[in-house]
N, C-alpha and C positions, 0 to 999 in steps of 0.2 A: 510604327506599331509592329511588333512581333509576334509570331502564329506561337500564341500555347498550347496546353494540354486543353484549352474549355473549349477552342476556335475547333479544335480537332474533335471535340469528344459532341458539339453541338452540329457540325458538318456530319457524322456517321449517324446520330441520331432523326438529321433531315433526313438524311437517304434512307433510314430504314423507313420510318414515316413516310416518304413518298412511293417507295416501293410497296409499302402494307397498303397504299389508300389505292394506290393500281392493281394491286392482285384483289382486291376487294370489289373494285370498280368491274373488272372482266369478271369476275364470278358470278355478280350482278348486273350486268349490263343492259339486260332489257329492263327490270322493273326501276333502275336507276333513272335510264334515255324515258322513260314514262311517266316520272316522276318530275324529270326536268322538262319536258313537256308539259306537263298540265302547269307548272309554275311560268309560260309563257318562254321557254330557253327554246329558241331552235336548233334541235339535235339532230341533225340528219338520217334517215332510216338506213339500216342497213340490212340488205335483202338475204344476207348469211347464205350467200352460195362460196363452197369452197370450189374454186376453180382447179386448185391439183386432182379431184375426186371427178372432172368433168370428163363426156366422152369427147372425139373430137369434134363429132356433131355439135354440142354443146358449146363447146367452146367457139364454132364458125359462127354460130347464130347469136353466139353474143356478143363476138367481133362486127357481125354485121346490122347489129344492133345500133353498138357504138360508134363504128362510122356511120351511118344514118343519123345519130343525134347530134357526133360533129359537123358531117354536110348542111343539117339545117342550121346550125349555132351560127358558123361562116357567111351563109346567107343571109343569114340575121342581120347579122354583123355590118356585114356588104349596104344592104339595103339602108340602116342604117345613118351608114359615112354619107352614101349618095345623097340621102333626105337632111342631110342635120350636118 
């Protein structure tokens, strides 16, 4: 089978369509993720902190944050393997 003009002209048509449903989606984003929510979707929250805009305070205490959430995941983990 050989790529014609319809393979081509129905390939740019996907990409624009997916590229409009994504600019559309971020424009909307919160009342979208609210929407997929109450229809039972689990969409993850996201807390919209822009980290380029952080001080560097800001940024220590969310690195020590993070590692605090990995140290306990690990121990989890651990605990875990030992029992099971």
């Amino acid at each position: 089978m050989s790529i014609n003009t319809d393979h081509v002209t129905g390939l740019a048509v996907g990409l624009g369509a997916a590229a409009l449903g994504f600019y559309l989606y971020k424009k909307n984003q919160n009342r979208v993720d609210d929407w997929l929510r109450g229809q039972g979707i689990n969409v993850p929250q996201s807390d919209g902190k822009e980290t380029a805009g952080m001080s560097v305070e800001e940024l220590m205490r969310e690195k020590e944050q993070l590692e605090d959430l990995i140290a306990e995941r690990e121990m989890a983990a651990k605990e875990a393997a030992a029992q099971g």
